[in-house]
C-alpha positions as CSV (number, residue, x, y, z in Angstrom):
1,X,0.0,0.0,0.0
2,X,1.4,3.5,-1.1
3,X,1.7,5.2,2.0
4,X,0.4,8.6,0.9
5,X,-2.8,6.9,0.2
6,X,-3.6,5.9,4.0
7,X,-7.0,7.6,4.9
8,X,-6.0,10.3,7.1
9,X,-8.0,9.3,10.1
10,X,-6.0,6.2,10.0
11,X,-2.3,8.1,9.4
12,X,-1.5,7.7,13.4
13,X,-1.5,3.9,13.1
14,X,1.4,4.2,10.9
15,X,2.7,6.6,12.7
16,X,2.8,4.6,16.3
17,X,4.1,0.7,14.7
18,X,7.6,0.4,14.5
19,X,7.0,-1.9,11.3
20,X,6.2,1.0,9.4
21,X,9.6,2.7,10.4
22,X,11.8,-0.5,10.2
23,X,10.4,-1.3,6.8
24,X,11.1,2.3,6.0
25,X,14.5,2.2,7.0
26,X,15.1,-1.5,4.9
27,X,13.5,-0.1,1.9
28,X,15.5,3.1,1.8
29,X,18.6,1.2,2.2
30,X,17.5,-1.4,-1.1
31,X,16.7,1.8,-3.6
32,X,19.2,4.9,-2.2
33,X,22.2,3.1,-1.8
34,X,22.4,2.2,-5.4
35,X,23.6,3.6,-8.7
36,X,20.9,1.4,-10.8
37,X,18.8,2.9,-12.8
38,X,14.7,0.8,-12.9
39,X,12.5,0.9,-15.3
40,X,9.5,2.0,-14.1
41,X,6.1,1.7,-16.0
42,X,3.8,4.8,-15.8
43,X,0.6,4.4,-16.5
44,X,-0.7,7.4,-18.8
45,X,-4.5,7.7,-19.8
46,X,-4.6,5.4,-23.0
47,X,-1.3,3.6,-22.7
48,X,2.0,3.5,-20.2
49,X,5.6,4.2,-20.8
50,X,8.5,3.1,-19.5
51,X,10.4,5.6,-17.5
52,X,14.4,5.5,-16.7
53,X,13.8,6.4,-12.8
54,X,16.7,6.7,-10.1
55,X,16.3,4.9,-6.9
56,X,15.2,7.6,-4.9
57,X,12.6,8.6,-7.7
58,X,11.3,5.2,-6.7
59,X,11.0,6.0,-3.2
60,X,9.0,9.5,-3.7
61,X,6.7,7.8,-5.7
62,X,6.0,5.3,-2.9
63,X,6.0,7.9,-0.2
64,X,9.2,7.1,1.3
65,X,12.0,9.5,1.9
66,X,15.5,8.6,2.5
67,X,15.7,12.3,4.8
68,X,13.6,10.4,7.4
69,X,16.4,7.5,7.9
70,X,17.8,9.1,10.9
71,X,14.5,10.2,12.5
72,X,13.4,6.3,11.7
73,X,16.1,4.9,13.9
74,X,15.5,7.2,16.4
75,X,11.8,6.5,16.3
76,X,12.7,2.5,16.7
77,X,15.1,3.1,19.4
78,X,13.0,5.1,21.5
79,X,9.7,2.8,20.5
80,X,11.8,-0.1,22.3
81,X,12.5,1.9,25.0
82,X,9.1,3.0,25.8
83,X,8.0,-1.1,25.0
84,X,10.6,-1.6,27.6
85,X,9.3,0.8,30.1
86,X,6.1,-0.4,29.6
87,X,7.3,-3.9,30.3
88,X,9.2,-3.0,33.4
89,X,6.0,-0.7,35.0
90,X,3.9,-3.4,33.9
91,X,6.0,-6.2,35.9
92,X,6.8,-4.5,38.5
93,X,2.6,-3.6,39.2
94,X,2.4,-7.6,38.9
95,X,5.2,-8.1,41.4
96,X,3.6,-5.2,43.5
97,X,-0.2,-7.3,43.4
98,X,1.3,-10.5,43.5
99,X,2.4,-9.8,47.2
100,X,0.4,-6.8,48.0
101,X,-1.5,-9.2,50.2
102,X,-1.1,-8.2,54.2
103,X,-1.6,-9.9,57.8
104,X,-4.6,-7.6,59.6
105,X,-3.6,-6.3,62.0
106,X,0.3,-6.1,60.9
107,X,1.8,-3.2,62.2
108,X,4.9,-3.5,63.7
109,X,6.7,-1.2,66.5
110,X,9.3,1.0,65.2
111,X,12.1,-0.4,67.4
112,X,11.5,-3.8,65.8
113,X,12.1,-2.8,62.2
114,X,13.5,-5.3,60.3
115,X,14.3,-6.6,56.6
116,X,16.4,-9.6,58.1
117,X,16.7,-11.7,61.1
118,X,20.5,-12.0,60.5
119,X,23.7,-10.4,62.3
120,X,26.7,-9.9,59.8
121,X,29.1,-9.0,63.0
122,X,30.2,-12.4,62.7
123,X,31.0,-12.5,58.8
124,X,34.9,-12.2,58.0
125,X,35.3,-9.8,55.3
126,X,38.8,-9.3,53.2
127,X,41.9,-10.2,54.9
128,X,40.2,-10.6,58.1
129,X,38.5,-13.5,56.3
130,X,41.8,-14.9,55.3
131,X,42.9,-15.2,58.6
132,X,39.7,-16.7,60.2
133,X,39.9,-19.5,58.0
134,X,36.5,-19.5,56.5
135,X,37.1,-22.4,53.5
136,X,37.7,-24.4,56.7
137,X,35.0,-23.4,58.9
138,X,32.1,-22.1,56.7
139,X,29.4,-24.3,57.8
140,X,29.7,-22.6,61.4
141,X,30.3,-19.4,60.5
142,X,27.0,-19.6,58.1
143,X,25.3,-21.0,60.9
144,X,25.8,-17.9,63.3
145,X,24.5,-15.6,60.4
146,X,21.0,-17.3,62.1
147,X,19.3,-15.4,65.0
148,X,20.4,-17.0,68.1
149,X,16.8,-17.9,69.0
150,X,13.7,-18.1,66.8
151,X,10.4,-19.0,67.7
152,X,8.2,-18.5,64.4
153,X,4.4,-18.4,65.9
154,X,1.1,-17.6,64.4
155,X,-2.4,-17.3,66.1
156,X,-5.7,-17.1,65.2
157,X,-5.2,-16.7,61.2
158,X,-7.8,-16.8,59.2
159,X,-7.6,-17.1,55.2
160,X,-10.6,-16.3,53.2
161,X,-11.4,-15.6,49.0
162,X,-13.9,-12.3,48.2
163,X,-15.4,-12.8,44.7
164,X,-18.8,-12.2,43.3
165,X,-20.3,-15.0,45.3
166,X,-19.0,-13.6,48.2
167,X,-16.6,-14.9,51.1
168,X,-15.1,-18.2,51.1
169,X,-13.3,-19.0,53.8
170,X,-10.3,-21.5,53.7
171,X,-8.1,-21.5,57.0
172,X,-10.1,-20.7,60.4
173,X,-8.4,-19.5,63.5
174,X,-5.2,-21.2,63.2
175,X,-2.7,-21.1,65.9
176,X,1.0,-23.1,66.1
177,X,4.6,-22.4,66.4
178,X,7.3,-23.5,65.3
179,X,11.4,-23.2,66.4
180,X,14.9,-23.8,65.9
181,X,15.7,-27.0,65.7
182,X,12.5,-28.3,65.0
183,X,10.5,-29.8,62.1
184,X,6.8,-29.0,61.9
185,X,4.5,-30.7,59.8
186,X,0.7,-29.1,58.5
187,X,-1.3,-32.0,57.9
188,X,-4.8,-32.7,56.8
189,X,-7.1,-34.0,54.1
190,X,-7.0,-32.4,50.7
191,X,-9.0,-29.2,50.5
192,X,-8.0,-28.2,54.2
193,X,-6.1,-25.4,53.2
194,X,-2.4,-26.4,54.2
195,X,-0.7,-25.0,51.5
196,X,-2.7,-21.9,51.8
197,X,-2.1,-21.6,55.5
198,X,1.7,-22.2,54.7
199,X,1.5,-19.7,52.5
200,X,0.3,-17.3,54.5
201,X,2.8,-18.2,57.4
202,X,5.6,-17.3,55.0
203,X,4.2,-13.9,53.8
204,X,3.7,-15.2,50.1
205,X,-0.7,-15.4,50.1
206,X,-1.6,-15.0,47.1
207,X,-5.3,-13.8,45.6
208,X,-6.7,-14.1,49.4
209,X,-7.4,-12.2,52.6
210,X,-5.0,-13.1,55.4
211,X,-6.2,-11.9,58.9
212,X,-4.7,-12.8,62.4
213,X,-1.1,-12.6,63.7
214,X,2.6,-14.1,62.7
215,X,5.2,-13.2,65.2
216,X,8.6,-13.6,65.2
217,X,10.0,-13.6,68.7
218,X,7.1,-12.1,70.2
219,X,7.3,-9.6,67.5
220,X,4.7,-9.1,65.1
221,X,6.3,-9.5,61.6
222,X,5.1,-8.6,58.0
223,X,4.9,-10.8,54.9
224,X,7.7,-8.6,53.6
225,X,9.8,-9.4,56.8
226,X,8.3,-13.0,56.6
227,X,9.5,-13.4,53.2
228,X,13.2,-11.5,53.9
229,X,14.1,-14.3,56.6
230,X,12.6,-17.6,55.0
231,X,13.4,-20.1,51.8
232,X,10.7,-21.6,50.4
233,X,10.4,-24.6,48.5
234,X,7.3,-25.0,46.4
235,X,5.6,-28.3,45.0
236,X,6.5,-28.3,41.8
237,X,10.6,-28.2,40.8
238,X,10.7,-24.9,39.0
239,X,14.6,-24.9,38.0
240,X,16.1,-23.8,34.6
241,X,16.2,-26.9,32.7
242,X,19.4,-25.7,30.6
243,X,21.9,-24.8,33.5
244,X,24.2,-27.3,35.9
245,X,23.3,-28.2,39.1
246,X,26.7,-26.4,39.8
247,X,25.9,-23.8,37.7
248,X,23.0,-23.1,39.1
249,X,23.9,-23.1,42.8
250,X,26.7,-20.4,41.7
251,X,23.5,-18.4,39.9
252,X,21.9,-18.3,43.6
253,X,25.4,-18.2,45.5
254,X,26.8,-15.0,43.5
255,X,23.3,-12.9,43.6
256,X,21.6,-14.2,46.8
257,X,24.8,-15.1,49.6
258,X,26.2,-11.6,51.2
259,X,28.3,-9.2,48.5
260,X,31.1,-8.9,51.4
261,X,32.0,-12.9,51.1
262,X,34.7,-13.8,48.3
263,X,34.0,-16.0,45.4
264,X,35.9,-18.8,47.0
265,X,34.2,-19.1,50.0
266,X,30.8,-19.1,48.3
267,X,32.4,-22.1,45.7
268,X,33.1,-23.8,48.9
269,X,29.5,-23.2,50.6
270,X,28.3,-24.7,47.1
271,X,30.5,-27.7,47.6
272,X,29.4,-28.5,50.9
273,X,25.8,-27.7,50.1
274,X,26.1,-30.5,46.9
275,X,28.1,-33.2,49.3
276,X,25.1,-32.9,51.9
277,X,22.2,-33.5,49.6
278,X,23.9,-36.2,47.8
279,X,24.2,-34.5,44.5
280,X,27.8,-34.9,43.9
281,X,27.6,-37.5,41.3
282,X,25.3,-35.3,38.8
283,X,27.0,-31.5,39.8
284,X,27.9,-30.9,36.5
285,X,24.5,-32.9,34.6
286,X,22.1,-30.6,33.2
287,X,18.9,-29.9,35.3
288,X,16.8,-30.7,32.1
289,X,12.8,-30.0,31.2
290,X,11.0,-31.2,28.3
291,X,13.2,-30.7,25.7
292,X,17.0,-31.6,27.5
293,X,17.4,-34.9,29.9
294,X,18.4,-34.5,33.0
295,X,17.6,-35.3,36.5
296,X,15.4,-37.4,38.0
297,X,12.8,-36.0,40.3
298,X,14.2,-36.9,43.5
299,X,17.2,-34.8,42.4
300,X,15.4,-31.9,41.5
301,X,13.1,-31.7,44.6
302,X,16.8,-32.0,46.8
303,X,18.6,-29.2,44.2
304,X,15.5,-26.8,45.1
305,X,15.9,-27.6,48.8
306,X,19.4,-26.9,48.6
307,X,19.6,-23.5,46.9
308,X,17.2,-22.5,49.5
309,X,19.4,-23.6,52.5
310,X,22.0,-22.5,50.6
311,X,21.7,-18.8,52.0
312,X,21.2,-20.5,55.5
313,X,18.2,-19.3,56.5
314,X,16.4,-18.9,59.7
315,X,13.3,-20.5,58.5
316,X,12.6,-23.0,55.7
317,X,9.1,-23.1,54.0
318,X,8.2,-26.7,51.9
319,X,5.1,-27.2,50.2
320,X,4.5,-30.8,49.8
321,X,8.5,-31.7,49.4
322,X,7.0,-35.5,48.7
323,X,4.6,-34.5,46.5
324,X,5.2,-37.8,43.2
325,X,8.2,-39.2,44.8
326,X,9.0,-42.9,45.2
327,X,9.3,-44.3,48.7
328,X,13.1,-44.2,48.8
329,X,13.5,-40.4,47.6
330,X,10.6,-39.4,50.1
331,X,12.8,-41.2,52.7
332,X,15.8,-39.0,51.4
333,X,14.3,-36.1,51.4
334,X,12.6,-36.4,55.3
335,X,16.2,-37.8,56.5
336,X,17.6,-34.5,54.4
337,X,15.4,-32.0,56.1
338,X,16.0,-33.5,59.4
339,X,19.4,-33.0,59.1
340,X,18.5,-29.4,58.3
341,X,16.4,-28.5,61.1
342,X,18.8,-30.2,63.8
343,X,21.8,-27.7,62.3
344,X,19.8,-25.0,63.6
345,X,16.9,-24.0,60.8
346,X,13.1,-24.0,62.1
347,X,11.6,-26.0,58.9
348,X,8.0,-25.8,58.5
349,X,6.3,-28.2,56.0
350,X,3.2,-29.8,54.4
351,X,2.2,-33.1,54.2
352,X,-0.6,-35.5,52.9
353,X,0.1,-38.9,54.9
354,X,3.5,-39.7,55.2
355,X,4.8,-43.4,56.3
356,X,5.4,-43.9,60.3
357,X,9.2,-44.2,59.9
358,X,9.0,-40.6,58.5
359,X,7.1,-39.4,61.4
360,X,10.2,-39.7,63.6
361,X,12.1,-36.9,62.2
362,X,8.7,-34.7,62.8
363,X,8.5,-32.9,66.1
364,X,5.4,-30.7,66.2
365,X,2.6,-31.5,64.1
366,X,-0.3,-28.8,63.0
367,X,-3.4,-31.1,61.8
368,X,-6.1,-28.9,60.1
369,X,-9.7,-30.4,59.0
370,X,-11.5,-30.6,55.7
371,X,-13.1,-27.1,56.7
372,X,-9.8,-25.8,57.7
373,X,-10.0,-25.8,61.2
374,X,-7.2,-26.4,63.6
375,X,-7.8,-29.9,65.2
376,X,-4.5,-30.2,66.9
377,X,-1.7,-28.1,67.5
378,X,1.0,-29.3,69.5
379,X,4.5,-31.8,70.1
380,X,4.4,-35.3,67.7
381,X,4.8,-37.1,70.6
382,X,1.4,-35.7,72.7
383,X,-0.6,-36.7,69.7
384,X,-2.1,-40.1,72.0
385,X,-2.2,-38.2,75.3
386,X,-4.7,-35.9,72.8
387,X,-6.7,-38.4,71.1
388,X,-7.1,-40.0,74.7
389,X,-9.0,-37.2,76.3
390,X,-11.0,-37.1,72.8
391,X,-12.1,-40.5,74.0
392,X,-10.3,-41.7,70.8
393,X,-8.0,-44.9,70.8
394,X,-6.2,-45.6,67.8
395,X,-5.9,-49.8,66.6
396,X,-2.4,-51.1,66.6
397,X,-2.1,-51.4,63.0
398,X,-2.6,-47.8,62.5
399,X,-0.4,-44.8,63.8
400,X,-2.2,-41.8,66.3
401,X,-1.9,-39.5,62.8
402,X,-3.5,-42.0,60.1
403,X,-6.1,-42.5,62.9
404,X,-6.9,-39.4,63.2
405,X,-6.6,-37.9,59.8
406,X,-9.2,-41.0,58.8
407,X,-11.3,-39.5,61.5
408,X,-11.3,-36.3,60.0
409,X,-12.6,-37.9,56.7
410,X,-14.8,-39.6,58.1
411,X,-16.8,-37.3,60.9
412,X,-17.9,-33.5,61.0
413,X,-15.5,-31.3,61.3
414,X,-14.5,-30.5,64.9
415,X,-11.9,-28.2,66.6
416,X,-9.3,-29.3,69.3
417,X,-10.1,-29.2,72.9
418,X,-10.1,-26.1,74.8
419,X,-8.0,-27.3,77.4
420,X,-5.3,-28.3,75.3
421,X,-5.4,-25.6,73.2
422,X,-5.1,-23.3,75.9
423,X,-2.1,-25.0,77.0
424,X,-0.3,-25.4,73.7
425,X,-1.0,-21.7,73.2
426,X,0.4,-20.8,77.1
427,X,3.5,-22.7,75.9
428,X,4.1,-21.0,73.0
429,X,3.9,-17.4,74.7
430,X,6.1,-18.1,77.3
431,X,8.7,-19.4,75.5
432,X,8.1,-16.0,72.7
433,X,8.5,-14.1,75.9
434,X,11.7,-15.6,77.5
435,X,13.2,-15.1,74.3
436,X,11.9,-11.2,73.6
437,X,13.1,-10.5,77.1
438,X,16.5,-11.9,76.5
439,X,17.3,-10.4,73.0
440,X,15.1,-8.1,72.4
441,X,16.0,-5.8,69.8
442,X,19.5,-6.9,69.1
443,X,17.4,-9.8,67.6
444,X,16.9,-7.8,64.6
445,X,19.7,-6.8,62.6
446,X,19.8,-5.2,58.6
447,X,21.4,-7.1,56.3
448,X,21.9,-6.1,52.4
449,X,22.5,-9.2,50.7
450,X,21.1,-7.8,47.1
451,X,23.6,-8.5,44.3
452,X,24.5,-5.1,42.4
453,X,22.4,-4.6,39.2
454,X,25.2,-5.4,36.4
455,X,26.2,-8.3,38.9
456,X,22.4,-9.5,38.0
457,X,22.9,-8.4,34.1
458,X,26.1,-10.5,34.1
459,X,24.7,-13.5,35.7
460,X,21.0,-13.7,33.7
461,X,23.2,-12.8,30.6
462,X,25.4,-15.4,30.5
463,X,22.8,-18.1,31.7
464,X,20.9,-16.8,28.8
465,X,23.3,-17.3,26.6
466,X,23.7,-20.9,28.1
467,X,20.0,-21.3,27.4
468,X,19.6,-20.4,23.8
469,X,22.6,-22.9,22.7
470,X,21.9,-25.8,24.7
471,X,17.7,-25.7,24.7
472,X,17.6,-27.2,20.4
473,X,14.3,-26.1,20.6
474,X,15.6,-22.7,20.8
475,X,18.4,-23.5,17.7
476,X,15.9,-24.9,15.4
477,X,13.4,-21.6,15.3
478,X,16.3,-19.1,15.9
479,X,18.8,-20.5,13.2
480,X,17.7,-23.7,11.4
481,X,14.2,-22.0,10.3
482,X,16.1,-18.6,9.6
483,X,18.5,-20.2,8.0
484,X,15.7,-22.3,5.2
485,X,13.6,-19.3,5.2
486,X,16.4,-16.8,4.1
487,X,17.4,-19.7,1.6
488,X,14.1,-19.8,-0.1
489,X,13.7,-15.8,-0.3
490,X,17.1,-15.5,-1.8
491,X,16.3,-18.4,-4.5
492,X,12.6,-16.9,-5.4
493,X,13.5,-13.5,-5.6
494,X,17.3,-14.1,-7.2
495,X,18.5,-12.1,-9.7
496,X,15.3,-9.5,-10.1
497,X,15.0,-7.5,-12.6
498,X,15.2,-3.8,-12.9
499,X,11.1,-3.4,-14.3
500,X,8.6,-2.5,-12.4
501,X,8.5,-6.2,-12.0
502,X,11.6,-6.0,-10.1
503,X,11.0,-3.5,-8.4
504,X,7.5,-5.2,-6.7
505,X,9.6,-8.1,-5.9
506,X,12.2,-5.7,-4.3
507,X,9.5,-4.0,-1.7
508,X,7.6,-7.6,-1.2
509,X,10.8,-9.6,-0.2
510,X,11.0,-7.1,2.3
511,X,8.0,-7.0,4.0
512,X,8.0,-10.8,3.8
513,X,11.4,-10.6,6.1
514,X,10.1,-8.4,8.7
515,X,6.7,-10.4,8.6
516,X,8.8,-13.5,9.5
517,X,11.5,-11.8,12.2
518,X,8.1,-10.6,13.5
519,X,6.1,-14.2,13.9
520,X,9.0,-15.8,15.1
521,X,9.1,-14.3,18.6
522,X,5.6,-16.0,18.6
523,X,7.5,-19.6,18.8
524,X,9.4,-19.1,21.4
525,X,6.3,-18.1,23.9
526,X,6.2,-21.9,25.4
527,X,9.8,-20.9,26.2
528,X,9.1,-16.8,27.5
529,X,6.9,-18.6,29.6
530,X,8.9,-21.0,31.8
531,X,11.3,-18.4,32.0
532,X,8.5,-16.0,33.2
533,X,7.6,-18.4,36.1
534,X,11.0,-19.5,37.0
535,X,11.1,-15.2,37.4
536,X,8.7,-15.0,39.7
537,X,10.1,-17.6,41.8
538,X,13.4,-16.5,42.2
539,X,12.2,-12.9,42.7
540,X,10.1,-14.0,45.4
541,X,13.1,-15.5,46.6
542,X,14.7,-11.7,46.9
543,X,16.9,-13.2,44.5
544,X,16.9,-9.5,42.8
545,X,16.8,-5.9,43.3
């Protein structure tokens, strides 16, 4: 289409797509950078004539200009800066909703400000480091980054849905706790609302209303602060299937571990980290997805654990961790996260019915009913002493929590007893305030572990790069498909001739290449996607600024 005969009511649409510049810009460089002279048929009122015209005669009578080359690649570099603006505003309003969700009440007193419950005074930085011996004694040392004492506690939490139909509600009055050293299980039938409840524990409810009260220490803490001192591990392995397992704990260890540690002592975290979960043998075996092999799904649910203990954190979130494993991972996973919570990490988890060896390792359990109601809340090991004054006895082929979860499925829903409620609650406010009156404040300490933004450009650059030649998916549309296409463009439109012939051939091969670098972004979505997601889970990990 001639551009001077757009309708002029419909001039801004050319005026706003960058198509219309870039093809612009491709045909001016075709017709003014050449000395040929076309051919070019006018037609006259009875007959036409063949006219000797220049190229740029060519280009006024198709309403292009080669004066407007500069202002076009101006115009295309400041339309991809405003489509990256837009991109960036957009994202960050989805970041912004995604976790605009808050605790009510959640205010917090000013003294007890807080973004991490860390202390860097025990962190050797430069040659002090050196001298401290860190590569020898990093476990340790990453262990005292962790608040001396942690009592993670939540009361009367409520988590409920608003939509047209009204308010659903999910969790009811939940109370627990959970501490250092210490495993804590949230159990129940499906549709009780665990992982929503965990969810809301860790500061990361999504797309519901969160009422009640999560306290750390006796303080009351924010899903912001919630989500600055916690890993969390969700049900499904969402891990970039082109990287290393090596390579991507050094992704995690560079931008996530504190800027003041060396590159060698983070190397040697890594190595521990990969000797503990048993991963040695496939450190430097692709991750995989659909399109690469890789590992098996015991070893991708123990490489997500470990690059969220890899930062050592005070408190470790799991979201069904045994969620389609066989019986032996299951078993290596539970004996892994014990390990974890005896080194000093308060690990909070949801299960569906795990097997009675597994139980061991569990030392609080939190069981929740089909209508997501607290129906015990308390030690592993006071589970029969409960289901005694219940009036309950479970058989001998069954343990105290099958019994009772069957219960659950069986019966109305029904809340624990007010006596022992009361006294697992007593416990747990005691203990907050033995620990608020001996730290107090010096509990909570800042902490900037945020990698610098060109340390983040280098690292998603290169891991980018990593993708696009190792993912074939990604080499077949990008190069083999280029590659065929630009093949069969150059063999139709080979050797065209100067008529006006030629000269149609000239503008059509042109807008058939920018139709095609255009549609083959489209391909590539299945891949934008899984990249998108595995985004939003490392952001939410405060993996970047």
């Amino acid at each position: 289409l001639n551009k001077n005969t757009i309708p002029i009511g419909l001039q801004w649409l050319a005026n706003i797509s960058f198509f219309n510049y870039a093809y612009e810009v491709l045909v001016v460089n075709e017709f003014h950078y050449t000395n040929t002279m076309f051919n070019f048929t006018a037609p006259l009122t009875n007959h036409s004539v063949s006219v000797p015209t220049s190229g740029d005669g060519i280009l006024q009578v198709f309403g292009f200009d080669y004066r407007r080359l500069p202002g076009d690649l101006v115009i295309l570099v400041v339309i991809i800066g405003i489509l990256l603006c837009m991109t960036y505003v957009v994202l960050c309003f989805k970041l912004h909703k995604t976790w605009s969700n808050s605790i009510t009440p959640a205010s917090m007193p000013e003294h007890a400000e807080v973004t991490a419950v860390v202390s860097i005074s025990n962190l050797p930085l430069g040659k002090e480091a050196e001298k401290t011996g860190l590569a020898v004694d990093l476990p340790q040392t990453m262990l005292n980054l962790r608040a001396e004492y942690l009592i993670l506690s939540w009361s009367k939490l409520c988590c409920s849905t608003v939509d047209k139909q009204g308010v659903g509600s999910i969790v009811q009055h939940a109370s627990g706790l959970a501490m250092k050293y210490a495993m804590t299980a949230i159990m129940g039938p499906s549709g009780a609302g665990k992982t929503t409840l965990l969810d809301a524990i860790s500061g990361r409810a999504k797309s519901v209303q969160v009422q009640g009260e999560v306290r750390l220490n006796g303080w009351i803490a924010s899903p912001k602060q919630l989500r600055a001192i916690s890993g969390y591990v969700t049900q499904e392995d969402i891990l970039p299937g082109t990287s290393t397992v090596w390579e991507y704990f050094m992704f995690n260890a560079m931008l996530r571990m504190p800027q003041q540690m060396k590159r060698e002592y983070k190397r040697q975290r890594v190595f521990e980290i990969i000797q503990q979960l048993g991963l040695t043998k496939v450190a430097m075996s692709l991750i995989g997805d659909e399109f690469v092999r890789g590992l098996s799904g015991g070893e991708k649910r123990r490489l997500s654990i470990g690059v969220e203990i890899l930062i050592c954190p005070p408190v470790l979130f799991l979201d069904e961790p045994l969620s389609g494993l066989d019986s032996s991972n299951a078993s290596k996973v539970m004996s892994i996260l014990g390990d974890i919570a005896t080194s000093g990490v308060a690990v909070i988890l949801t299960l569906h019915q795990p097997r009675p060896d597994m139980l061991l390792t569990i030392d609080r359990l939190m069981i929740l009913s089909a209508g997501g109601c607290t129906v015990y809340s308390g030690p592993t090991s006071q589970l029969d002493t409960y289901l005694g004054e219940l009036g309950q006895s479970p058989p001998e082929s069954m343990t105290a929590v099958d019994f009772l979860l069957e219960l659950l499925v069986n019966t109305e829903v029904w809340g624990v007893s007010d006596g022992l409620k009361s006294s697992y609650e007593k416990i747990g406010l005691d203990l907050e305030e033995t620990f608020r009156s001996s730290r107090g404040e010096d509990t909570w300490k800042n902490l900037t572990n945020r990698a610098p933004f060109f340390l983040q450009m280098r690292m998603l650059s290169a891991r980018s790069l990593r993708n696009i030649y190792r993912n074939k998916y990604t080499l077949f549309v990008n190069f083999f498909l280029t590659f065929l296409v630009s093949i069969s463009v150059g063999t139709i439109f080979f050797n065209s001739q100067n008529n006006t012939g030629g000269i149609q051939n000239r503008f059509g091969s042109i807008f058939f290449i920018l139709l095609y670098l255009g549609m083959t972004s489209l391909g590539l979505l299945p891949i934008w996607r899984e990249q998108w997601i595995l985004f939003l889970k490392e952001n939410a990990s405060g993996t970047y600024t």
